[in-house]
N, C-alpha and C positions, 0 to 999 in steps of 0.2 A: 156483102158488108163484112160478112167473116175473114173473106178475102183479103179486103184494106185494112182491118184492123191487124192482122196474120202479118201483112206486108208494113204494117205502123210499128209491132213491134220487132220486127228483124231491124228496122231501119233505126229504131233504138238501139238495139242491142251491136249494130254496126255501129254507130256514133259512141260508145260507150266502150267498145274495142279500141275506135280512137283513139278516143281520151286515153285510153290506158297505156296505150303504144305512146305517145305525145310525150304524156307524162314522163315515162321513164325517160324517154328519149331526153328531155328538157332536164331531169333530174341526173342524168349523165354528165350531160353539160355543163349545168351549173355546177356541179359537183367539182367537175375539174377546174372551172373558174374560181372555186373557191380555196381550190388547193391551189393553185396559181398565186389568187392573189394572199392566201397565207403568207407564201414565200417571198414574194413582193412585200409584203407589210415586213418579215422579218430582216426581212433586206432593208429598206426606210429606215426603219426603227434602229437598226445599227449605226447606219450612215447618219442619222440624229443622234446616237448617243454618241459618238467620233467628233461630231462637229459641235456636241456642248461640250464632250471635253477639252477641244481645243482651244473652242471661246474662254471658259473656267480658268483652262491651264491660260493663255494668255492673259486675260484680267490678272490672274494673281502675280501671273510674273510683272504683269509694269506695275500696279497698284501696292507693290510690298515694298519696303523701303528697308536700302541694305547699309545703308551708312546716314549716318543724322547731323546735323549741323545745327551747334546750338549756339544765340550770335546773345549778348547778355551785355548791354551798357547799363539804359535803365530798363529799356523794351528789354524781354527777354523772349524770345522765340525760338523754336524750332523748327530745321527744316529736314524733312523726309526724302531723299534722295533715292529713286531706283536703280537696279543694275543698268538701264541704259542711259545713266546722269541725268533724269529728269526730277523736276522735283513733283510730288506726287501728296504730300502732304504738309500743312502749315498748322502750327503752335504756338498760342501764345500764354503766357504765363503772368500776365497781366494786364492792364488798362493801355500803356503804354505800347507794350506790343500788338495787342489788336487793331490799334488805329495805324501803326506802320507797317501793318501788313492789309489794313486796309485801305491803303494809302499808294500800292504795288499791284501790278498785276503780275504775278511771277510762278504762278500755279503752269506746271505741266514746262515751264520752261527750262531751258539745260541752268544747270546748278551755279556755274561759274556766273551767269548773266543776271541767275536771281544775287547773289554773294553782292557784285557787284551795286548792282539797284538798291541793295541795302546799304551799303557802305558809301554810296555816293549821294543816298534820299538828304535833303536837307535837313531834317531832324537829326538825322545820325552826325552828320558834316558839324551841324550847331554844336552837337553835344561835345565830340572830340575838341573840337576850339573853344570851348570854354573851360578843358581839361581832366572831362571826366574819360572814363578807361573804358576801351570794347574786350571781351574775351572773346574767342569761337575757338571754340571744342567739337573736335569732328571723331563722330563713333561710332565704331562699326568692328563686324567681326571680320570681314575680309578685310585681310592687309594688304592685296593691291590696290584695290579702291581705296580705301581709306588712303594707302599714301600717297595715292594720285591724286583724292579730294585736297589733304591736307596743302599739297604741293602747290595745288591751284590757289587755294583760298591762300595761303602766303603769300602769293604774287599778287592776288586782288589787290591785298592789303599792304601792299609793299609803299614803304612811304607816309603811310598813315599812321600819326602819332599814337603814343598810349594804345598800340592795339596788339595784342599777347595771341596767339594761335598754338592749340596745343591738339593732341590726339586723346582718347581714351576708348576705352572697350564696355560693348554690348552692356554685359554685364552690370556695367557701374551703375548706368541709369536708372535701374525700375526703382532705386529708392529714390534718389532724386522725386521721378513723378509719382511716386506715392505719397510726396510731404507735399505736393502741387507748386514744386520749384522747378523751374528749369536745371538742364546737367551743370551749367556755370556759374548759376549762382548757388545750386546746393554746393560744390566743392567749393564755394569762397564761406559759405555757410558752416561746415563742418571744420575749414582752418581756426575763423573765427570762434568756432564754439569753442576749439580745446583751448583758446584763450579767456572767452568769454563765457562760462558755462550758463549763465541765465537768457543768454540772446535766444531769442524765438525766431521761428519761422516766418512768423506774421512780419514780425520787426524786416526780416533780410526779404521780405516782398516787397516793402516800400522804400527799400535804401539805394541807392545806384551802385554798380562796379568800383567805382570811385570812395563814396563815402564805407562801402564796407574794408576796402583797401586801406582807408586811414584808419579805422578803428583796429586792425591789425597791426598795422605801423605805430600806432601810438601803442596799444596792450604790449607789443612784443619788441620796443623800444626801439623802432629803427624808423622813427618817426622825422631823422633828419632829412635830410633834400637829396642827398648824396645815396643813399639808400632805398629811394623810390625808384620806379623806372619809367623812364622814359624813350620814343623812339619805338618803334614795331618791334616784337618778340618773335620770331618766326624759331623757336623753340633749340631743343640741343638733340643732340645724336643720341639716335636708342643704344642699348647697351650691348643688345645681340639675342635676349633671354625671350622676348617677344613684351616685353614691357619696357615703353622709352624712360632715360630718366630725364626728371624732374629739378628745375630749378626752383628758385623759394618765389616764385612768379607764377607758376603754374604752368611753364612753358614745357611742353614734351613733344615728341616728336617718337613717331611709330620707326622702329627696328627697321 
């Protein structure tokens, strides 16, 4: 009995040698499996940070809008243009323009085709034949695009009565949307004030293109017929300075 118990625990202490051996052997292994897949995870992990920044970087680049299109009869709206001529964002600046741009499907489509849709929607068509006035103001800091916007949106509007196309810069706007006006009707805002210094903001939100143009015409005496305009404005030649000039219409035209 001494015997098998003698032989019980060699046969322990052999199983226990084992394990010890196993052990290590497995704890090698894993070891380097984990230094492996270290290196794999740091490899992933890169290849994931590359491929959000390139989703990142591409979202930003079509979702930023590099030149603006502001169209102002009575709807007054804004359009968001990307560098690859889509439009990417819509603004409305009152009751009148939310329903003609809800009236459009024109999100994500090339800018000319939105321009277009605008100016031939039955509202707009109504408005001009009964003789009120469109402006679009196209703004942006790049002056190729911009003058290839502008260039297009002239020819949209080629033919179309009482309708003035002019250019303006970046810059001009953020007061504009800080007074919650669009860019063409705060610049018809601002002519009118240095005539009319009590006229509000609130007042030139509910007036059309049209009626603010005659209360200019009438304060600033040039209220005859002869002195209106009519016929498309497709603007006048810049000067060369990087600012177009300006006739007493609002018409400019990028350098």
């Amino acid at each position: 009995m001494d015997e098998r118990i003698k032989e019980a625990f060699e046969q322990v202490q052999a199983e226990s040698g084992l394990k010890d051996r196993t052990k290590a052997y497995v704890s090698r292994k894993t070891g380097s499996y984990r230094r492996a897949g270290t290196a794999k995870y740091k490899v992933l992990a890169s290849a994931f940070a590359c491929v959000a920044l390139l989703l990142f970087g591409g979202y930003w680049l079509y979702f930023t809008p590099t030149v603006e299109i502001s169209i102002d009869v009575n709807p007054s709206i804004e359009l968001g243009v990307n560098r690859f001529n889509r439009i990417v964002s819509l603004e409305s600046y009152n009751e009148d323009g939310q329903a003609l741009l809800d009236s459009l499907d024109i999100r994500f489509t090339e800018y000319s085709d939105a321009v277009t849709q605008i100016i031939e929607s039955e509202d707009i068509t109504s408005l001009l034949s009964d003789g009120e006035i469109m402006t679009i103001a196209v703004i942006g800091e790049d002056s190729t695009q911009s003058k290839e916007v502008l260039s297009t949106v002239q020819s949209c509007t080629s033919g179309k009565s009482n309708t003035y196309c002019y250019a303006a810069r970046t810059e001009e706007v953020q007061a504009a949307h800080e007074t919650g006006l669009s860019y063409g009707k705060y610049r018809a805002y601002l002519e009118l004030q240095e005539l009319d210094p009590t006229v509000t903001v609130e007042q030139i939100q509910t007036m059309t293109m049209r009626e603010i143009r005659e209360r200019i015409w009438e304060l600033s005496g040039d209220g005859d017929s002869e002195t209106q305009p009519s016929g498309n404005g497709h603007g006048q030649q810049g000067n060369g300075n990087g600012q177009g000039q300006q006739n007493r219409w609002g018409r400019t035209n990028i350098p």
